[in-house]
GUBA-144661 format. One record per residue (C-alpha): residue number from 1; residue in three letters; chain; x, y, z. Coordinates in steps of 0.1 Angstrom, whole numbers. Each point is the difference from the previous one (the first is absolute). Layout:
REM residues N
<atom seq="NUM" type="ALA" mol="A" x="X" y="Y" z="Z"/>
...
This chain:
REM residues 290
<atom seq="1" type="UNK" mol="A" x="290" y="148" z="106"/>
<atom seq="2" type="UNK" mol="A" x="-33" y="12" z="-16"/>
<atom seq="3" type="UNK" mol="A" x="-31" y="-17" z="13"/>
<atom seq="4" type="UNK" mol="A" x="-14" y="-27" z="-22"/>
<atom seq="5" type="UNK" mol="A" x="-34" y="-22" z="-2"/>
<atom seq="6" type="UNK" mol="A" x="-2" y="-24" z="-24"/>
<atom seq="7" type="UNK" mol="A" x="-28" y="-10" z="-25"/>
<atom seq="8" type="UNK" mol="A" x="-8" y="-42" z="1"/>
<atom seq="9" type="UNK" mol="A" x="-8" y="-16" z="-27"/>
<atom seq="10" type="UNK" mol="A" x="-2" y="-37" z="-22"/>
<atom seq="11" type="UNK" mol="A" x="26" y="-14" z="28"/>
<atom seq="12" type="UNK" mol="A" x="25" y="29" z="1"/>
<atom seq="13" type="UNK" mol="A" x="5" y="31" z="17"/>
<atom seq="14" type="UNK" mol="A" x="5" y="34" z="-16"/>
<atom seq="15" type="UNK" mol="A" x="22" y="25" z="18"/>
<atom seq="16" type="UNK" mol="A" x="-12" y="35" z="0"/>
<atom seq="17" type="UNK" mol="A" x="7" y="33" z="12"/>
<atom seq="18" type="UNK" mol="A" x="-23" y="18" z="19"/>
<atom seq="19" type="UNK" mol="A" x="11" y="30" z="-19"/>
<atom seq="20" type="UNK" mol="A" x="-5" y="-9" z="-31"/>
<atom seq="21" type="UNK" mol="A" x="-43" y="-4" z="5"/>
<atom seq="22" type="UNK" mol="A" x="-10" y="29" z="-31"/>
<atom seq="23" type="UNK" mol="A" x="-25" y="23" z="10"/>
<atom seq="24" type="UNK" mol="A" x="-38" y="-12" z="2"/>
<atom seq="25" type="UNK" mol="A" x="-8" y="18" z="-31"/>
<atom seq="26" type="UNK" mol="A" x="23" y="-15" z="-22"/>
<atom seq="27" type="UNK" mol="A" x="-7" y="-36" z="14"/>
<atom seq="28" type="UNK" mol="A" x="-33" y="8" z="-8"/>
<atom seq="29" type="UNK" mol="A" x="4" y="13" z="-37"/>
<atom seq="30" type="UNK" mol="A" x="25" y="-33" z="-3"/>
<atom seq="31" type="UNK" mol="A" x="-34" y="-21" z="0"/>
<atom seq="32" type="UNK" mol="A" x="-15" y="20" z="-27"/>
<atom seq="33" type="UNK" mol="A" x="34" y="3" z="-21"/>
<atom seq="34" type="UNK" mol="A" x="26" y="-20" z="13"/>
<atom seq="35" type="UNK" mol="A" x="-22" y="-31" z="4"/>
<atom seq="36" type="UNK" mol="A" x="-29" y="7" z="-21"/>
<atom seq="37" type="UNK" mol="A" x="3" y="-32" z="-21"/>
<atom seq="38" type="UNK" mol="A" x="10" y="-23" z="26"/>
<atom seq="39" type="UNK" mol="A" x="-22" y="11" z="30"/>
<atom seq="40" type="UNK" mol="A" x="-25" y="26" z="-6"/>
<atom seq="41" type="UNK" mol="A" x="-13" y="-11" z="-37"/>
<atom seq="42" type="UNK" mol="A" x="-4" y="-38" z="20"/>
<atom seq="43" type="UNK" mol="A" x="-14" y="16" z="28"/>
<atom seq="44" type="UNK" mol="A" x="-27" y="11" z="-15"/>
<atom seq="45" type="UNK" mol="A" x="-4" y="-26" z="-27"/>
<atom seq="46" type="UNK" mol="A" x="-6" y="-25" z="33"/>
<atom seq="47" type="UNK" mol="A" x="-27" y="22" z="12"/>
<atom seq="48" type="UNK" mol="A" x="-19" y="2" z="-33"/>
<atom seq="49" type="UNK" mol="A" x="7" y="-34" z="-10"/>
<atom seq="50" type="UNK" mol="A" x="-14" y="-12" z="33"/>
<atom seq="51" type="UNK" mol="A" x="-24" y="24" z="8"/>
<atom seq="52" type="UNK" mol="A" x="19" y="7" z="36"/>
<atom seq="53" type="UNK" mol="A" x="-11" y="36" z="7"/>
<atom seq="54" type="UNK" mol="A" x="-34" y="11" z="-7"/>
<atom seq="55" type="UNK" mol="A" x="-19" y="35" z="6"/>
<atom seq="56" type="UNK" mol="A" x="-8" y="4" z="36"/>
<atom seq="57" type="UNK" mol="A" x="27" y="-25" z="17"/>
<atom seq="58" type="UNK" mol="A" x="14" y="8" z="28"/>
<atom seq="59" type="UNK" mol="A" x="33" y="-19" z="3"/>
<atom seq="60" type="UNK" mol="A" x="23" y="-9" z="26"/>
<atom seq="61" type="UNK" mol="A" x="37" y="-3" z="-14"/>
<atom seq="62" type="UNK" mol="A" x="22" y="-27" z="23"/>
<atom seq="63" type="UNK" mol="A" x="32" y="15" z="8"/>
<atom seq="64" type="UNK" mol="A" x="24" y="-28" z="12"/>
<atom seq="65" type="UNK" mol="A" x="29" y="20" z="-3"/>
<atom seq="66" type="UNK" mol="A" x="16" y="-16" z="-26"/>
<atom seq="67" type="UNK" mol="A" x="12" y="14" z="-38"/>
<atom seq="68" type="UNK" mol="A" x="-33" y="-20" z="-14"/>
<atom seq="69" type="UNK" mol="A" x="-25" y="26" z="21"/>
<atom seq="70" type="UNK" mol="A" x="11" y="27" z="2"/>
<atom seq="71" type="UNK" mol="A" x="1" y="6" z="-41"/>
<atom seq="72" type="UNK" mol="A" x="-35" y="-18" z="1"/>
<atom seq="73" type="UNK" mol="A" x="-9" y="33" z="22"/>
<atom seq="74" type="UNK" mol="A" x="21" y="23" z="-20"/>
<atom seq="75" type="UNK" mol="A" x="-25" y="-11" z="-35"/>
<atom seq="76" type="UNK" mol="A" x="-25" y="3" z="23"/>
<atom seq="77" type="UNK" mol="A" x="3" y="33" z="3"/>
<atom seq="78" type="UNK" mol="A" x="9" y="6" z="-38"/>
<atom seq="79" type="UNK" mol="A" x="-29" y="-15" z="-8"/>
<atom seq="80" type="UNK" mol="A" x="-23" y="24" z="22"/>
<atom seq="81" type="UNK" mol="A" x="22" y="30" z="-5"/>
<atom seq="82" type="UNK" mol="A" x="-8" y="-9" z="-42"/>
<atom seq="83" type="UNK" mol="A" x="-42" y="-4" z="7"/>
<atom seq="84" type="UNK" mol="A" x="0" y="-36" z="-14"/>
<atom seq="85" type="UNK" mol="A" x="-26" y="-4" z="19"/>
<atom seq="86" type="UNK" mol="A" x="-20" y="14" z="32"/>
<atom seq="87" type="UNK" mol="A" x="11" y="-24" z="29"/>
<atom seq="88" type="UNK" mol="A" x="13" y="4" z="37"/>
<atom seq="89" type="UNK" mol="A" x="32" y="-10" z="14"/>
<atom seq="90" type="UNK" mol="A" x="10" y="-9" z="31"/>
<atom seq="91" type="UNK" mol="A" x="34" y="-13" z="10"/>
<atom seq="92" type="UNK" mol="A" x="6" y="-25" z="29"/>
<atom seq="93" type="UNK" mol="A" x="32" y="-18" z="8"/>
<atom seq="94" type="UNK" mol="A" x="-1" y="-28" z="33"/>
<atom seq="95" type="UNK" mol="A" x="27" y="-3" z="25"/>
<atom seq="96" type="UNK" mol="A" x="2" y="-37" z="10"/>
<atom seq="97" type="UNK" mol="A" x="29" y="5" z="20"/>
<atom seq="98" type="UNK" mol="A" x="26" y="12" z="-17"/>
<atom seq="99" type="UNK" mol="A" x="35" y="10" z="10"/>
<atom seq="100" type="UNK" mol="A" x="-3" y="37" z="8"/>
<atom seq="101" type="UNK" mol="A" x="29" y="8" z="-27"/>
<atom seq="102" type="UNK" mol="A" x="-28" y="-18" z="-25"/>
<atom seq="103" type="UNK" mol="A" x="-29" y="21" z="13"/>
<atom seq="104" type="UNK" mol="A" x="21" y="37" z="2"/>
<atom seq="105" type="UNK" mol="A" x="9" y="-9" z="-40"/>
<atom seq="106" type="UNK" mol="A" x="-36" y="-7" z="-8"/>
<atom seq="107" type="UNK" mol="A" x="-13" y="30" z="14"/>
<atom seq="108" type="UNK" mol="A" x="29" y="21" z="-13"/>
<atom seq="109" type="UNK" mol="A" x="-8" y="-14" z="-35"/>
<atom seq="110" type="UNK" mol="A" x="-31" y="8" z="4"/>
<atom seq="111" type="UNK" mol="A" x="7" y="34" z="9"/>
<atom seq="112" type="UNK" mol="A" x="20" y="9" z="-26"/>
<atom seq="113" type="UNK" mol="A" x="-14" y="-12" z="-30"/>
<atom seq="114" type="UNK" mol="A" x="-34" y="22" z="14"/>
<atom seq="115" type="UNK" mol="A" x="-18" y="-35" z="6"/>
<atom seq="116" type="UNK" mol="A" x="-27" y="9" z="34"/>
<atom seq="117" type="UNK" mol="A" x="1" y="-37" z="14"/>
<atom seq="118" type="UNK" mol="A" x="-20" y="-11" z="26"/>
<atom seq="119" type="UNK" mol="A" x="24" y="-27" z="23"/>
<atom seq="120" type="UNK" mol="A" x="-23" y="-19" z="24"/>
<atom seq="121" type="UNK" mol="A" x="20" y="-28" z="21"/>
<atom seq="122" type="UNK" mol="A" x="-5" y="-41" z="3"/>
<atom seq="123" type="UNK" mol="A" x="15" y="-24" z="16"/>
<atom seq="124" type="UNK" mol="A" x="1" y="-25" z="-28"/>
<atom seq="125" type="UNK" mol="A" x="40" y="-8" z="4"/>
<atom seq="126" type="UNK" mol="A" x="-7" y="-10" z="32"/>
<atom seq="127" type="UNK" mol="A" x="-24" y="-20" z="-6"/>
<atom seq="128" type="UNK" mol="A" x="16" y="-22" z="-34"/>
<atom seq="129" type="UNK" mol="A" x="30" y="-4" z="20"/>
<atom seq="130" type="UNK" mol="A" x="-21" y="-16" z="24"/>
<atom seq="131" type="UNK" mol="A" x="-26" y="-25" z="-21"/>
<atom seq="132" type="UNK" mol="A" x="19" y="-1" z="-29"/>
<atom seq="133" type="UNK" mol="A" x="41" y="6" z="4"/>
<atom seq="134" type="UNK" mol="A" x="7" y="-28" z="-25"/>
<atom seq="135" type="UNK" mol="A" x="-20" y="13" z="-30"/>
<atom seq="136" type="UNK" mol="A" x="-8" y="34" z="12"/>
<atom seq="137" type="UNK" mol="A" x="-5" y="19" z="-37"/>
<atom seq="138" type="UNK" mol="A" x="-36" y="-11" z="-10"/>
<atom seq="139" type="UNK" mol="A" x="-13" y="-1" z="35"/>
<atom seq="140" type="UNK" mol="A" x="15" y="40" z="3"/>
<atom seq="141" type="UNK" mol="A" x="-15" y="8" z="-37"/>
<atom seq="142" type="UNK" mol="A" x="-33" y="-13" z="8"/>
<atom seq="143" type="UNK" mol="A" x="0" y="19" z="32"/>
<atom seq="144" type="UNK" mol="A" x="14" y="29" z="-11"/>
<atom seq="145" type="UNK" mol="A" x="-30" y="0" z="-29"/>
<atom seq="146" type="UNK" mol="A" x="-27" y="-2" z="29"/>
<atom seq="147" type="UNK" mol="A" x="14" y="30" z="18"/>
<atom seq="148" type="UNK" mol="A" x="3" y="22" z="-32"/>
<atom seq="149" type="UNK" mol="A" x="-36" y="-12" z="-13"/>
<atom seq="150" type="UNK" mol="A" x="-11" y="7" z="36"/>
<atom seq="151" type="UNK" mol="A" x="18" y="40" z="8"/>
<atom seq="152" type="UNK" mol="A" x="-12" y="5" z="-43"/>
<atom seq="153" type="UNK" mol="A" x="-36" y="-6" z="9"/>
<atom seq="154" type="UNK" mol="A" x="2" y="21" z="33"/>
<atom seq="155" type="UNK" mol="A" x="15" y="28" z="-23"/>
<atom seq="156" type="UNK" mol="A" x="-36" y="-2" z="-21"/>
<atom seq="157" type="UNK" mol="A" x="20" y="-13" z="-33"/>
<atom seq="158" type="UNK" mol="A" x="-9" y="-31" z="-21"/>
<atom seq="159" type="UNK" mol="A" x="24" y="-9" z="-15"/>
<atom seq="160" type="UNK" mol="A" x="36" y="-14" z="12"/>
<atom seq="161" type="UNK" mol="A" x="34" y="7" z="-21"/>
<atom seq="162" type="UNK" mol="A" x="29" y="-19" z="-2"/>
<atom seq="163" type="UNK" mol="A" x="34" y="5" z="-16"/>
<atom seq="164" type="UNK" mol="A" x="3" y="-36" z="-15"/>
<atom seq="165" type="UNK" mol="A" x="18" y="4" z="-33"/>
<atom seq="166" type="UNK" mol="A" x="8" y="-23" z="-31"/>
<atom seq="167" type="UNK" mol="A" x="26" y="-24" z="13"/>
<atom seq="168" type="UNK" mol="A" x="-21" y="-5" z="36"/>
<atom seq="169" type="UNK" mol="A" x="-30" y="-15" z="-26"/>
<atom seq="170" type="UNK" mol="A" x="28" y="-18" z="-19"/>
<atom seq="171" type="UNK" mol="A" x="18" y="-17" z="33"/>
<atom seq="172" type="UNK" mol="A" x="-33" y="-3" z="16"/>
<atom seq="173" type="UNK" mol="A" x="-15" y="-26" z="-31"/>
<atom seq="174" type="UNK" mol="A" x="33" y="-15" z="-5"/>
<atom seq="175" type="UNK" mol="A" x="-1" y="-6" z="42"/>
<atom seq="176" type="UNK" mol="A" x="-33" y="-16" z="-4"/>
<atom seq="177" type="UNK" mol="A" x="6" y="-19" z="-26"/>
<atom seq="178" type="UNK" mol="A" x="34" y="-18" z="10"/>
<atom seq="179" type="UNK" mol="A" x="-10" y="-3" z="36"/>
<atom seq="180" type="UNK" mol="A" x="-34" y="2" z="5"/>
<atom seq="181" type="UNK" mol="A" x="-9" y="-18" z="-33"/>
<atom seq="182" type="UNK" mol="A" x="-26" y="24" z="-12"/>
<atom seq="183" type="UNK" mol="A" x="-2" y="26" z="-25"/>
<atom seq="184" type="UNK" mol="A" x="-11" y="30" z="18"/>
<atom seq="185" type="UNK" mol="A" x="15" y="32" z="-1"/>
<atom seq="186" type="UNK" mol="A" x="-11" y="31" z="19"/>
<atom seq="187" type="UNK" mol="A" x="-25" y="24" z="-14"/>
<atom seq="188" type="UNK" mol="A" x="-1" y="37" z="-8"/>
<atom seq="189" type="UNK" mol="A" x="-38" y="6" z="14"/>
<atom seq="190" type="UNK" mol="A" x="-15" y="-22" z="26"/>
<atom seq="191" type="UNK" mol="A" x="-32" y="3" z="23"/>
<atom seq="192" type="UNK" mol="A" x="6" y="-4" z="35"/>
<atom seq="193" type="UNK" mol="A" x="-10" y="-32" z="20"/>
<atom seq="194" type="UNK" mol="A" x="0" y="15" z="36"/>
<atom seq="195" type="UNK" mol="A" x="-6" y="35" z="-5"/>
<atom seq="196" type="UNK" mol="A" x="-34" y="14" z="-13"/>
<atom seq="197" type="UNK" mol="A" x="3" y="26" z="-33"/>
<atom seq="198" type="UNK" mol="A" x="33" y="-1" z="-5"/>
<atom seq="199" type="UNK" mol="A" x="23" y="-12" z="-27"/>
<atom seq="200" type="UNK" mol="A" x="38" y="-5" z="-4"/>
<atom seq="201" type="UNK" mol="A" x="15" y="13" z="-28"/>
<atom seq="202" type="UNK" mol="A" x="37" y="-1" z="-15"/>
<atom seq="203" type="UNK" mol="A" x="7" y="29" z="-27"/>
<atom seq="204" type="UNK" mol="A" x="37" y="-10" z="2"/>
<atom seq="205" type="UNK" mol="A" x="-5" y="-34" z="-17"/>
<atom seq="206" type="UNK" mol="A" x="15" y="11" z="-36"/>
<atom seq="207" type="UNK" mol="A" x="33" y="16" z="19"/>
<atom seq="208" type="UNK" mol="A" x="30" y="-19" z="-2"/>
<atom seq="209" type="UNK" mol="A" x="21" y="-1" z="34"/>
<atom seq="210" type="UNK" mol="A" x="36" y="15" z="-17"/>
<atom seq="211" type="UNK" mol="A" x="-19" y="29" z="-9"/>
<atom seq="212" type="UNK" mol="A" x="-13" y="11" z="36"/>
<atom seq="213" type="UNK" mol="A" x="37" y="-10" z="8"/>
<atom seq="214" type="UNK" mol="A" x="14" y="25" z="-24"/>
<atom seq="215" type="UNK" mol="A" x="-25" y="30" z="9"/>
<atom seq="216" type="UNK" mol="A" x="12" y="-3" z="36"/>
<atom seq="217" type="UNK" mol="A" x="32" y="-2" z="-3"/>
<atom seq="218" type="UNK" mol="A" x="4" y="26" z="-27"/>
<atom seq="219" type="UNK" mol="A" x="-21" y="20" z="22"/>
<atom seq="220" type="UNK" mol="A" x="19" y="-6" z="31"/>
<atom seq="221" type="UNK" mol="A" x="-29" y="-16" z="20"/>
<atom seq="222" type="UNK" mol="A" x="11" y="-20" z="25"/>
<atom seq="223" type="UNK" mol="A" x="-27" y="-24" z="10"/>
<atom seq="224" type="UNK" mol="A" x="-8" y="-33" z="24"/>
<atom seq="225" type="UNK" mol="A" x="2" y="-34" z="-16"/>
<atom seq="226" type="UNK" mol="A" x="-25" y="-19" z="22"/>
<atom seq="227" type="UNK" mol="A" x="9" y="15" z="35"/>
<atom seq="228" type="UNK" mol="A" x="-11" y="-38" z="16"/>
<atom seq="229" type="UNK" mol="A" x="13" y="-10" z="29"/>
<atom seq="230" type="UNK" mol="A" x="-7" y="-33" z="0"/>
<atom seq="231" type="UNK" mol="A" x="6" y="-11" z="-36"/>
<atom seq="232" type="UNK" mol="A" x="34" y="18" z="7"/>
<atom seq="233" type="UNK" mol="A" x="11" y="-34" z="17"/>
<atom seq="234" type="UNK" mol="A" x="-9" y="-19" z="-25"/>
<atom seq="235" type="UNK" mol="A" x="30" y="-10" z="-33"/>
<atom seq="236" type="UNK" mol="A" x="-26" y="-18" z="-23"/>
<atom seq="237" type="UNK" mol="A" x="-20" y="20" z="-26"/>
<atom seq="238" type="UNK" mol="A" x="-23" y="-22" z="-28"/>
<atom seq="239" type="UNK" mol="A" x="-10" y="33" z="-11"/>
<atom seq="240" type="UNK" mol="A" x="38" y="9" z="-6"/>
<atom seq="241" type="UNK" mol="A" x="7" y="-33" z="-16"/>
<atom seq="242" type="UNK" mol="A" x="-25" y="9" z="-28"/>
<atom seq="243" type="UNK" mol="A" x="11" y="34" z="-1"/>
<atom seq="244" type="UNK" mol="A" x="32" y="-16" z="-7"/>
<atom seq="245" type="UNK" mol="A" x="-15" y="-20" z="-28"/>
<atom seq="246" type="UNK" mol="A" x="-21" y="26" z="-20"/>
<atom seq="247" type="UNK" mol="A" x="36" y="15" z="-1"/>
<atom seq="248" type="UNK" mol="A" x="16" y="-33" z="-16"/>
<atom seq="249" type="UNK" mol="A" x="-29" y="-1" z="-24"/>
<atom seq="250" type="UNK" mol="A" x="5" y="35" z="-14"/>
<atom seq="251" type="UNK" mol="A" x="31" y="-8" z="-10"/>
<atom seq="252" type="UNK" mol="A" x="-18" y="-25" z="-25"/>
<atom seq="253" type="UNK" mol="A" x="-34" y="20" z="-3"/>
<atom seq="254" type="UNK" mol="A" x="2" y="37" z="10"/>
<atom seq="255" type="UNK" mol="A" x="-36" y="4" z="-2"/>
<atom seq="256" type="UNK" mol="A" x="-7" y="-31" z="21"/>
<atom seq="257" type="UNK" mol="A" x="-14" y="18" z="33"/>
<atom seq="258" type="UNK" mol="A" x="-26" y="16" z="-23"/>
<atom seq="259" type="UNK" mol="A" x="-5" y="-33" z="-16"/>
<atom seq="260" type="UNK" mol="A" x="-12" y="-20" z="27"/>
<atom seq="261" type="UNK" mol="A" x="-21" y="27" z="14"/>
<atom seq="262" type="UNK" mol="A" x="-16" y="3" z="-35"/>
<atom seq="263" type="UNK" mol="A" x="-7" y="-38" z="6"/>
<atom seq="264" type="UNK" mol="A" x="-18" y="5" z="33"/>
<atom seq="265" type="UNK" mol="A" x="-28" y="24" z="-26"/>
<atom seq="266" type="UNK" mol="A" x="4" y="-28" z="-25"/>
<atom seq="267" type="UNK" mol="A" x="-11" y="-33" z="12"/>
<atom seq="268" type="UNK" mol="A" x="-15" y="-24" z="-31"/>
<atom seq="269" type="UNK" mol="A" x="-28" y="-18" z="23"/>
<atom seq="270" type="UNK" mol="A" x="0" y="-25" z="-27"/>
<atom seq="271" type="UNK" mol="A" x="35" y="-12" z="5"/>
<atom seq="272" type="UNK" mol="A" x="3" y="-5" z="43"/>
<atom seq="273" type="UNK" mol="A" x="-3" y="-29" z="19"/>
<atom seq="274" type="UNK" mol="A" x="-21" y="16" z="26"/>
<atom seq="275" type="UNK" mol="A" x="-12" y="33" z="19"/>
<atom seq="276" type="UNK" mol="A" x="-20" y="14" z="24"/>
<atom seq="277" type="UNK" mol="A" x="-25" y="25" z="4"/>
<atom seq="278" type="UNK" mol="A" x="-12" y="14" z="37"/>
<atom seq="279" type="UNK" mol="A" x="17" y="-32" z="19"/>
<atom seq="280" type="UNK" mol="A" x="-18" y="-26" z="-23"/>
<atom seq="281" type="UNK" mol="A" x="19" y="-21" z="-23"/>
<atom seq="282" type="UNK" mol="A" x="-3" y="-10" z="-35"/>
<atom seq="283" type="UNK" mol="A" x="14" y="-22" z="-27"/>
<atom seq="284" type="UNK" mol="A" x="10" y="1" z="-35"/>
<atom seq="285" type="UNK" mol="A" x="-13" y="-37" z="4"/>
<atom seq="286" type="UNK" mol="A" x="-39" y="17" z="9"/>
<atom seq="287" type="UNK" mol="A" x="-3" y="9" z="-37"/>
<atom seq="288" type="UNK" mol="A" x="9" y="-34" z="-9"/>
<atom seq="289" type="UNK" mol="A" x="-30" y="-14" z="21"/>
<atom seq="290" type="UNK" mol="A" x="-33" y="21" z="-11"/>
């Protein structure tokens, strides 16, 4: 029987050859052609939209492994190969204990799709199982962030990339809002609290998910889903469940993912009950009262 990986994805699993990988060169002219509407024109329509790469950056690119980063690193290098503008990369990917099948197909990815990572190792499965086995996923994330924004700095860079795309925005407001009450959604440029000069930026946040999905299976890229451990054990997803709705609402609105982020860039100030600005609150009441 032929050797297959597979490629994880929106819940599901995607069976793939390791034979059928196409040469680097034509994965790489796929993301000009190929994908040119649906990932490169949106790459780069993030970057200029939000001002995310800027002459003189040095930036470090977080490889997790997964389908989401490794194409964030792939337009990377378009972008640099196509002198958008005159920035640095570096590329750093953390092991926080993975399963050594996990790390071997990281670093083979990496490999062959010409991407020089730097791995650096952590302990930070260890340490979530430990103070946080129940609800291990934003304890890890928030971890994991430190450790990138710390190895990024040592590597000289200033800024800090991440592969979020469309629907992670989407699921993240809708999260907020359903069970945390809040509208709050994440952010494609942010300044960091903890770490001096350096900003977090997320040129994938125009990308819808099915598209990355389609480049690397088409292109026979077998990749990680989250390679954790510890969330491994775990049968309860909120972030699935509202994956699960976007999906029920497009059947009704097929534009509805871009609609509510649309509404995140779109708030009427005149018509909420409340907000809040640097940890104070106000009220739609204070106008009332001068």
């Amino acid at each position: 029987m032929e050797p297959m990986n597979k490629l994880a994805g929106s819940g599901c699993e995607i069976r793939i050859p390791l034979s059928d990988r196409k040469p680097l060169q034509e994965i790489e002219r796929s993301i000009i052609k190929t994908y040119r509407k649906q990932l490169w024109a949106k790459f780069n329509k993030a970057v200029r939209d939000f001002k995310l790469v800027e002459e003189g950056d040095k930036i470090a690119v977080a490889i997790s492994g997964g389908k989401d980063s490794l194409l964030m690193a792939k337009l990377f290098q378009e972008m640099q190969k196509h002198g958008v503008s005159n920035f640095e990369l570096e590329y750093i990917a953390m092991d926080p204990g993975f399963h050594e099948s996990n790390r071997d197909l990281l670093l083979g990815n990496c490999e062959y799709l010409n991407i020089p990572v730097k791995l650096f190792e952590s302990n930070i499965f260890d340490i979530v199982d430990h103070i946080a086995a129940d609800y291990p996923c934003y304890m890890c994330a928030r971890m994991r962030r430190g450790a990138l924004y710390s190895k990024a700095q040592e590597l000289g860079c200033n800024k800090l990339a991440l592969g979020h795309h469309l629907d992670d925005f989407i699921e993240t407001t809708l999260l907020n809002m359903f069970y945390a009450g809040s509208f709050k959604t994440m952010l494609p440029k942010l300044t960091a609290k903890n770490f001096d000069n350096m900003e977090l930026i997320r040129p994938m946040c125009y990308i819808n998910e099915n598209d990355i999905i389609k480049f690397a299976s088409n292109n026979g890229i077998a990749c990680m889903n989250c390679g954790c451990v510890v969330a491994a054990k775990k049968t309860s997803s909120k972030r699935r469940e509202m994956k699960e709705l976007v999906k029920e609402l497009k059947k009704i609105n097929p534009e509805v993912d871009q609609s509510i982020f649309n509404a995140a860039r779109n708030v009427n100030i005149d018509c909420i009950l409340g907000w809040q600005i640097n940890g104070k609150r106000y009220s739609f009441l204070d106008d009332e009262e001068d």
